[in-house]
N, C-alpha and C positions, 0 to 999 in steps of 0.2 A: 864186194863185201856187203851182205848185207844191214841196215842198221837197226841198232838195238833199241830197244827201250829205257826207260830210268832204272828200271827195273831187270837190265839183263837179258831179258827174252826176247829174241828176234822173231821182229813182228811188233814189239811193242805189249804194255801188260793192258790187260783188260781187266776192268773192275764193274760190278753191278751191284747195285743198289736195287736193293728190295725194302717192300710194303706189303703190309696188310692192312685190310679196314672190312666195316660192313658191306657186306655184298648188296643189301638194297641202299646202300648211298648213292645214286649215279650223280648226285651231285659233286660230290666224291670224289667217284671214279671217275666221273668226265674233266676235272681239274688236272688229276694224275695225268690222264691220255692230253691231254695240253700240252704239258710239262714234258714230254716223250715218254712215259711210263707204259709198257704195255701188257694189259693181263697175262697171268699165268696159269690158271687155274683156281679153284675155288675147292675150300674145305670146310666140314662141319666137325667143333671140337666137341666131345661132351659137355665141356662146362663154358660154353659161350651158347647162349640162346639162341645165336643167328650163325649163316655159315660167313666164312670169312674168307674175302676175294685177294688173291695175292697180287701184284704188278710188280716188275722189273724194270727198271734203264741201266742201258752198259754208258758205263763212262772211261772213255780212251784216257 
């Protein structure tokens, strides 16, 4: 039998936690990548001046 998670799902749930910020913060960005966060890609909105760097951590 395999075991569950708190959640039911076997295997366990998986949850990730997203961010955004300024793409030229590497100061930033390299706190995030510390922290385990790992980019995702990068978007530019119309109404933000700068483009905006996303990062991800899954948390078991």
């Amino acid at each position: 039998m395999k075991s569950r998670g708190i959640c039911g799902i076997s295997g366990g749930c998986r949850t990730r936690c997203r961010t955004g910020s300024h793409q030229a913060n590497l100061r930033l960005k390299n706190w995030y990548v510390t922290l385990g966060f790992v980019p995702s890609g990068s978007r530019n909105f119309d109404h933000r001046p700068f483009e905006v760097q996303f990062m991800g951590f899954e948390i078991f």
